[in-house]
N, CA, C and O atoms as a DFTB+ gen file, in Angstrom:
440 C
 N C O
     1  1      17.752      11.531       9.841
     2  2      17.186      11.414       8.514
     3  2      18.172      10.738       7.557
     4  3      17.731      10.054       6.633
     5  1      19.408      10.891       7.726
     6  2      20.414      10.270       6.933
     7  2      20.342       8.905       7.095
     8  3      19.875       8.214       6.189
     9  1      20.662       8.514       7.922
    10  2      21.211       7.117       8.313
    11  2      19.669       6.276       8.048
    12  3      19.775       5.058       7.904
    13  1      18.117       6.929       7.972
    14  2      17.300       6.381       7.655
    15  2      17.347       6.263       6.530
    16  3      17.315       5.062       6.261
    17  1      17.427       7.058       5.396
    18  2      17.489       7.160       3.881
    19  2      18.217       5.991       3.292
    20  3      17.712       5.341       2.377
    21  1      19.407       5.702       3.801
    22  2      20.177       4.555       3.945
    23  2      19.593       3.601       3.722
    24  3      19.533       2.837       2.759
    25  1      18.936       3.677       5.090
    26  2      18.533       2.076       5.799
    27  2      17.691       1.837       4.667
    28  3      17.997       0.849       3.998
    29  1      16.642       2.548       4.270
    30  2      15.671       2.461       3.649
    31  2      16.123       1.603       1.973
    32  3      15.807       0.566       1.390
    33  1      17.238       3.069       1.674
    34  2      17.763       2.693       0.160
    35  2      18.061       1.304       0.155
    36  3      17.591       0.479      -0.630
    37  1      19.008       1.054       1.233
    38  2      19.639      -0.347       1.442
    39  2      18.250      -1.336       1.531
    40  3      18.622      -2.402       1.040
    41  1      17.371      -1.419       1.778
    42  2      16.540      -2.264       2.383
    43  2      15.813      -2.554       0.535
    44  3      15.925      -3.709       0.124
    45  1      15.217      -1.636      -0.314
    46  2      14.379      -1.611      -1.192
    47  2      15.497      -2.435      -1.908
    48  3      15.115      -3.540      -2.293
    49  1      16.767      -2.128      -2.158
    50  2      17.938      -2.242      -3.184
    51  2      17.807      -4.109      -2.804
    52  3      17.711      -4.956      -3.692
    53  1      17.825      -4.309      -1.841
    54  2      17.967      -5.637      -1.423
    55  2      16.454      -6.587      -1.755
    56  3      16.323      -7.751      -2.135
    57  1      15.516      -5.609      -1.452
    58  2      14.513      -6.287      -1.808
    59  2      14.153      -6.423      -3.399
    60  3      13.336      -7.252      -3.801
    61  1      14.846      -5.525      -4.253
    62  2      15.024      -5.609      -5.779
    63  2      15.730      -7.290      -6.247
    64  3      15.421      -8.187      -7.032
    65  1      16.865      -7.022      -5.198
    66  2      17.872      -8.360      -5.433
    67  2      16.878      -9.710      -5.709
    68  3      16.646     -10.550      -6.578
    69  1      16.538      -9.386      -4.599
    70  2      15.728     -11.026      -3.960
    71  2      14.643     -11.314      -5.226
    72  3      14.243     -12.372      -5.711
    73  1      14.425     -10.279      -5.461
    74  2      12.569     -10.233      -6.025
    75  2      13.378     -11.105      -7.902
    76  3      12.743     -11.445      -8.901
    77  1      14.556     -11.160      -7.702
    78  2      14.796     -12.211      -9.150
    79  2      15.196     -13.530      -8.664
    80  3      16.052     -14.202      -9.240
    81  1      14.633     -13.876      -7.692
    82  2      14.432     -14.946      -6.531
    83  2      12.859     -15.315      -6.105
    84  3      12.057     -16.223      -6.324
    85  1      12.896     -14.276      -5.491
    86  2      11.996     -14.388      -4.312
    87  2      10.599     -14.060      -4.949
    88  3      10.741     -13.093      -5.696
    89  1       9.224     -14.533      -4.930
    90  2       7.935     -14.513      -5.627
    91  2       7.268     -13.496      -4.826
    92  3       6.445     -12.718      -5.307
    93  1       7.632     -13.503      -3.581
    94  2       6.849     -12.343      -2.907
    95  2       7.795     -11.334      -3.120
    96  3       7.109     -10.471      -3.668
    97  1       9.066     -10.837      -3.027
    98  2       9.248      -9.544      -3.323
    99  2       9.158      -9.434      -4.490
   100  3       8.832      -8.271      -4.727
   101  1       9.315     -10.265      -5.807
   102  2       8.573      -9.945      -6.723
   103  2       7.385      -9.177      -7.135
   104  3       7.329      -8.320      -8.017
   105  1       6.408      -9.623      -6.342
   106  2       5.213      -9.003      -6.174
   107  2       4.908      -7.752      -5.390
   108  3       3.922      -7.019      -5.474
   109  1       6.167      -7.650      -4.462
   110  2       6.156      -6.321      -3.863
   111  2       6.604      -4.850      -4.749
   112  3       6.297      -3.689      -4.480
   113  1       7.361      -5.332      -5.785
   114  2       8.003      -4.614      -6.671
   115  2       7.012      -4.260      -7.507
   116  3       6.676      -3.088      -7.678
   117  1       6.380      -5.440      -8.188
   118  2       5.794      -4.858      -9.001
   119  2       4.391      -4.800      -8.916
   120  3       3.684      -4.493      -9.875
   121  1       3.922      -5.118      -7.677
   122  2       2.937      -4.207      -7.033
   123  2       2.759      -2.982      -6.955
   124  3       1.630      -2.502      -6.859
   125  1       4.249      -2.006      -6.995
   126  2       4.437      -0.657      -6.969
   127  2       5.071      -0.033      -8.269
   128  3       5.863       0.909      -8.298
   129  1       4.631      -0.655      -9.209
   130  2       4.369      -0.228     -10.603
   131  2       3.928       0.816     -10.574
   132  3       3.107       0.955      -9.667
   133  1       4.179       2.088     -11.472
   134  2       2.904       2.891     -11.962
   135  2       1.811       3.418     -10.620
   136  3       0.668       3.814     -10.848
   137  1       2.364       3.339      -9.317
   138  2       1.891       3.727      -8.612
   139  2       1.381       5.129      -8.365
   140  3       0.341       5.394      -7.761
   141  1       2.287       6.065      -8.939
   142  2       1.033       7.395      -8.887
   143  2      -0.204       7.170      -9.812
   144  3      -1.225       7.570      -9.251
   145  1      -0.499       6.500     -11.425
   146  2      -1.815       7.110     -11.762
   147  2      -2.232       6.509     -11.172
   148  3      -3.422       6.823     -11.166
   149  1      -1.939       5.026     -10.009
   150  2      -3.199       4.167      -9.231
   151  2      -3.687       5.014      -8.291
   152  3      -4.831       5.355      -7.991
   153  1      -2.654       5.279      -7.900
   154  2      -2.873       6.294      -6.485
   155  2      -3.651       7.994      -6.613
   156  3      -3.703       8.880      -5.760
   157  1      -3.979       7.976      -7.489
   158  2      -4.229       9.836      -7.816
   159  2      -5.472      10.533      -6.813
   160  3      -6.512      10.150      -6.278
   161  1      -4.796      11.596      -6.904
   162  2      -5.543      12.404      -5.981
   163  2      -6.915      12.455      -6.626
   164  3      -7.644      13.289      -6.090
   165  1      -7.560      11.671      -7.809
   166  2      -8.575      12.376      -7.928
   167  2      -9.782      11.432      -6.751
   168  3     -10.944      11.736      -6.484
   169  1      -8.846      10.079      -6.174
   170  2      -9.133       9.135      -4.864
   171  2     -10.062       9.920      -3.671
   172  3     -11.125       9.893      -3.051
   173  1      -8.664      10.705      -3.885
   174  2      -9.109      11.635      -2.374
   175  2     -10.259      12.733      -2.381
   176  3     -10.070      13.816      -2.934
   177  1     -11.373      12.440      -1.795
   178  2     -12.240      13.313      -2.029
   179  2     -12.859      13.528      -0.342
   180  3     -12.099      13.285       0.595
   181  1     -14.165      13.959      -0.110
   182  2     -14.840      13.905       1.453
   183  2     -15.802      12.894       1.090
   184  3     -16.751      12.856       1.872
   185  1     -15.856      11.936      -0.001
   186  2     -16.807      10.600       0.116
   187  2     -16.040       9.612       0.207
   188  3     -16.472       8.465       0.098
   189  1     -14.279       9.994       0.507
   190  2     -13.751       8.592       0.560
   191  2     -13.026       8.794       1.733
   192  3     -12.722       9.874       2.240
   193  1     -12.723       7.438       2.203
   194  2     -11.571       6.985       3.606
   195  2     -10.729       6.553       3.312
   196  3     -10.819       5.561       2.589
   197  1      -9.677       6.960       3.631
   198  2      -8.372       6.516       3.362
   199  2      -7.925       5.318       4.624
   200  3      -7.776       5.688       5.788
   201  1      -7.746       3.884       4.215
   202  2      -6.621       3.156       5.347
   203  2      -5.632       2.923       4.842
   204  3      -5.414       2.802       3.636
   205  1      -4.733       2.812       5.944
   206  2      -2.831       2.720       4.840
   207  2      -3.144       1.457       6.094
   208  3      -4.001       1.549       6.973
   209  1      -2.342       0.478       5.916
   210  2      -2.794      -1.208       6.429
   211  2      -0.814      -1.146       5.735
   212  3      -0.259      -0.967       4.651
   213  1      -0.352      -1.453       7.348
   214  2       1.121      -1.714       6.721
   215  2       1.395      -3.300       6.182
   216  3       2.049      -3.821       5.279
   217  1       0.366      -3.825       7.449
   218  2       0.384      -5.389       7.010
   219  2      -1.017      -6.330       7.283
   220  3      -2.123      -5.952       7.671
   221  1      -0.758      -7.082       7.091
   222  2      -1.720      -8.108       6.978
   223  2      -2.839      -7.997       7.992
   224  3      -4.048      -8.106       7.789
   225  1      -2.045      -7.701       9.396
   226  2      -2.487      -7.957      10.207
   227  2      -2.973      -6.456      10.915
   228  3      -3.508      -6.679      12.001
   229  1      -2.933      -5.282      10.645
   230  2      -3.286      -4.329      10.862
   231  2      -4.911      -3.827       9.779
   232  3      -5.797      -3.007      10.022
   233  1      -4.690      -4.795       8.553
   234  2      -5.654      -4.607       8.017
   235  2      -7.157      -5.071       8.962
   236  3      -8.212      -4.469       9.163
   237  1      -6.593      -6.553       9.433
   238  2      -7.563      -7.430      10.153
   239  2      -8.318      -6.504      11.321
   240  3      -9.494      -6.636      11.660
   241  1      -7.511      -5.687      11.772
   242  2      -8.155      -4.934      13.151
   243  2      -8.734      -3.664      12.444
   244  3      -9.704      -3.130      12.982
   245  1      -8.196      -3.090      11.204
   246  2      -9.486      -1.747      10.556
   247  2     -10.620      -2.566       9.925
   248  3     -11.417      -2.057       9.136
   249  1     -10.661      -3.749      10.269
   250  2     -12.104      -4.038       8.757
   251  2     -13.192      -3.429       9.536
   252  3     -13.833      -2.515       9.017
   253  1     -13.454      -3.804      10.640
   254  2     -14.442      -3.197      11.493
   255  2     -14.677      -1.980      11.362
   256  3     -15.815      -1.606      11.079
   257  1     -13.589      -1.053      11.549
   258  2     -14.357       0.596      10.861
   259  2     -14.150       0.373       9.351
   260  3     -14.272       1.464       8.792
   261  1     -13.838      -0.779       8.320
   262  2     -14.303      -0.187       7.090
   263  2     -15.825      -0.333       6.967
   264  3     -16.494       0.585       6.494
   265  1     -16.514      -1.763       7.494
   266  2     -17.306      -1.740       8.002
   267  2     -18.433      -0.621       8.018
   268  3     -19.412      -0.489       7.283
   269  1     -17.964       0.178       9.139
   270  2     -18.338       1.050       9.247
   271  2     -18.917       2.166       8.798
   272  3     -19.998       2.721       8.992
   273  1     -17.346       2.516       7.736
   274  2     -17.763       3.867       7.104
   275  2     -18.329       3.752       5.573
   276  3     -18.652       4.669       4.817
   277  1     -18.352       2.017       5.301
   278  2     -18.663       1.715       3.669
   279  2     -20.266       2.312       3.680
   280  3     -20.756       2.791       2.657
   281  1     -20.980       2.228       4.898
   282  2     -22.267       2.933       4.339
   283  2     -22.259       4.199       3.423
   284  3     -22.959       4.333       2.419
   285  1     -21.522       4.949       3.828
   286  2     -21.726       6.351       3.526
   287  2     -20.310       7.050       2.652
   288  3     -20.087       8.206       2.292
   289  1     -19.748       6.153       2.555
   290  2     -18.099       6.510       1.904
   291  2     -17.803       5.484       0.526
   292  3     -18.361       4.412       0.291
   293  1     -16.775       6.154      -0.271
   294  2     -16.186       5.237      -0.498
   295  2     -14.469       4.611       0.349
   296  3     -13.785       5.422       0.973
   297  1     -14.184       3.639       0.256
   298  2     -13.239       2.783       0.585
   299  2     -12.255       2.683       0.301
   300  3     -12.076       1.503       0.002
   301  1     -10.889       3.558       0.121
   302  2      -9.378       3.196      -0.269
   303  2      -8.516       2.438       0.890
   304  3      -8.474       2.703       2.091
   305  1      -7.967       1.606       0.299
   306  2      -7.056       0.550       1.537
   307  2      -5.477       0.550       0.712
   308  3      -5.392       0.170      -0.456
   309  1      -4.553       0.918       1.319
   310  2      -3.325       1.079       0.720
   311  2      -2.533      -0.445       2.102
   312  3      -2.920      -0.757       3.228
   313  1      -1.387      -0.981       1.250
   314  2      -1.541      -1.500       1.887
   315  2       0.769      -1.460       1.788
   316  3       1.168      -0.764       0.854
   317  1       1.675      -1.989       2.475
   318  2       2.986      -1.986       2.298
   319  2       4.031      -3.722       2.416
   320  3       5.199      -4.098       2.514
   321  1       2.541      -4.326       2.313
   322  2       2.951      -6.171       2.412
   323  2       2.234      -6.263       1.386
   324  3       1.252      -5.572       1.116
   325  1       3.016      -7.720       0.342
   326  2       2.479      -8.289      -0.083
   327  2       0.836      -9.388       0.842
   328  3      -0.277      -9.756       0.466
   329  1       1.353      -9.458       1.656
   330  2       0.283     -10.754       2.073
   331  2      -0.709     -10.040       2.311
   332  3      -1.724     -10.561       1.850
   333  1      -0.976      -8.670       3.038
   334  2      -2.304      -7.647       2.854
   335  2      -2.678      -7.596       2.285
   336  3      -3.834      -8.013       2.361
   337  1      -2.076      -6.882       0.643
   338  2      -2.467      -6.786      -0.467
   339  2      -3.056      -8.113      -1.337
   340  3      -4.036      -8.114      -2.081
   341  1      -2.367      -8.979      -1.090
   342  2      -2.747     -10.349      -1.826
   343  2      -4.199     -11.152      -1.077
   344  3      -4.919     -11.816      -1.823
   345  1      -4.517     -11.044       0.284
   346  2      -5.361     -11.439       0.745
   347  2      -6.819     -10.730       0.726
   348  3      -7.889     -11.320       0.878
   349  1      -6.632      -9.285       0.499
   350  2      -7.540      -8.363      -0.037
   351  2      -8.186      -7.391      -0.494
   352  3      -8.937      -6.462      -0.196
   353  1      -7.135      -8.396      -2.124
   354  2      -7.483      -7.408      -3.078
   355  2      -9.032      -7.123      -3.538
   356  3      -9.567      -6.060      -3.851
   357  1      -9.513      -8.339      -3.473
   358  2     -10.835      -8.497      -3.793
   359  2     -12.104      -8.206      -2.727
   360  3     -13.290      -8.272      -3.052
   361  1     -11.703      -7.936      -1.648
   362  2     -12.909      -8.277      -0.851
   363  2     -13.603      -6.983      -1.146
   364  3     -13.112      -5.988      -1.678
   365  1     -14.821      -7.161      -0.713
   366  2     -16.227      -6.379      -1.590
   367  2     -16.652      -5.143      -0.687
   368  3     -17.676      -4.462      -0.744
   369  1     -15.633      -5.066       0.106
   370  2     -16.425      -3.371       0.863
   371  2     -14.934      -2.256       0.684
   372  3     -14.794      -1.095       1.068
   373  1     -14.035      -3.108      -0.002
   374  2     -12.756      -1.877      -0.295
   375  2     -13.419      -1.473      -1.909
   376  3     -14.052      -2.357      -2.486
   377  1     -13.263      -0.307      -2.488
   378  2     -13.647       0.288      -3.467
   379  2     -11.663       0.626      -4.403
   380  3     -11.458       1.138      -5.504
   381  1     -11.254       0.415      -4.007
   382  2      -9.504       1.025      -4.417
   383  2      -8.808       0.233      -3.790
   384  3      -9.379      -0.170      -2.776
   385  1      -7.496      -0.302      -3.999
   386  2      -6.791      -1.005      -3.050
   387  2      -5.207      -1.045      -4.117
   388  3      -5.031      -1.490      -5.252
   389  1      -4.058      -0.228      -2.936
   390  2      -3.254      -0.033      -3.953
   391  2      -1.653      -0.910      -2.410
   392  3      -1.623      -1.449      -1.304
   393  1      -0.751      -0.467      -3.475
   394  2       0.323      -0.462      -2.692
   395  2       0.726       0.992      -2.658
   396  3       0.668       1.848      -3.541
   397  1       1.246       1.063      -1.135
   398  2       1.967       2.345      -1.254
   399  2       3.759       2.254      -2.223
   400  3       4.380       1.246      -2.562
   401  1       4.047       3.429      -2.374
   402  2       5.381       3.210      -2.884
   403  2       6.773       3.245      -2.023
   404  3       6.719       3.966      -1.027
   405  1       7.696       2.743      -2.200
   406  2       8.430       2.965      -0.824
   407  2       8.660       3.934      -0.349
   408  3       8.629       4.969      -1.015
   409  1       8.913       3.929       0.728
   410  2       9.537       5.589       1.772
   411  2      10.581       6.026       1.376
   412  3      11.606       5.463       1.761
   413  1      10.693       7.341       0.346
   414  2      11.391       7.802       0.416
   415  2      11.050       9.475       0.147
   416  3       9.872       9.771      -0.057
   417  1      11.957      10.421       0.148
   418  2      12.105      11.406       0.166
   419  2      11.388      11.953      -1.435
   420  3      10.650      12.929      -1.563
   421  1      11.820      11.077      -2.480
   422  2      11.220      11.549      -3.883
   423  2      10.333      11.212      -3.828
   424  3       9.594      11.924      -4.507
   425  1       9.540       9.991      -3.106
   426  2       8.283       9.852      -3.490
   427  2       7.392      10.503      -2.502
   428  3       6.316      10.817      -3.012
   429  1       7.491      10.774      -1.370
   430  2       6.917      11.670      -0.111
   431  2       6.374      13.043      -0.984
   432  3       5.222      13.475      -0.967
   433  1       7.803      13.740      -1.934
   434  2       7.548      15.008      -2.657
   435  2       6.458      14.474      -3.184
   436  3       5.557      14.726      -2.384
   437  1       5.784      13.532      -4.595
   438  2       5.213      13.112      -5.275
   439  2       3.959      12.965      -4.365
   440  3       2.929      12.459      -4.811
C-alpha cells in the first residue's frame, strides 16, 4: 500500500506538471474539478447503472450492455482518460458522465 500511494502521488504530481504544458492533462485535471457534487450519491439509486470505463477503449466493449440496460435504467459512465471522456461526453444513451477522481486514500474515504 505504501509504495502504491507513492507511485500514485508521484504519478498525479507529474501529471499536474505537464497539464501547464500538456492540453490533455490539462483536461484531465480539470475534468476532476468539483468532482464530488458531480458525482453525488443522490446518482446512485436501483434505476441507475453504474460503468467506471478506465479508457477509451473499455468504454467501446460496455456500450453493448449500456445498450442494454438504457431501456429500463438510467445510465452513469465514469470514465479515468481524457479520450473516453472527450469522445463520450455527449452520446445519447449515457444520462451522467463524470471523471472519476484520482486513487487515493482521501478520496476512496469521500
Amino acid at each position: 500500500m505504501f509504495w502504491y500511494s507513492i507511485s500514485t502521488q508521484l504519478y498525479f504530481l507529474t501529471i499536474r506538471i505537464a497539464s501547464l504544458f500538456n492540453n490533455r492533462a490539462k483536461k484531465w485535471i480539470q475534468g476532476r474539478s468539483n468532482w464530488e457534487s458531480k458525482l453525488s450519491t443522490s446518482h446512485l439509486n436501483e434505476n441507475n447503472v453504474w460503468f467506471h470505463c478506465a479508457s477509451l477503449g473499455e468504454y467501446e466493449q460496455a456500450k453493448s450492455l449500456i445498450v442494454k440496460f438504457k431501456s429500463n435504467h438510467k445510465i452513469i459512465v465514469t470514465f479515468f482518460s481524457p479520450s473516453g471522456y472527450d469522445n463520450f461526453k455527449d452520446f445519447e444513451l449515457v444520462d451522467h458522465i463524470y471523471y472519476l477522481p484520482a486513487d487515493s486514500k482521501k478520496n476512496a474515504k469521500k
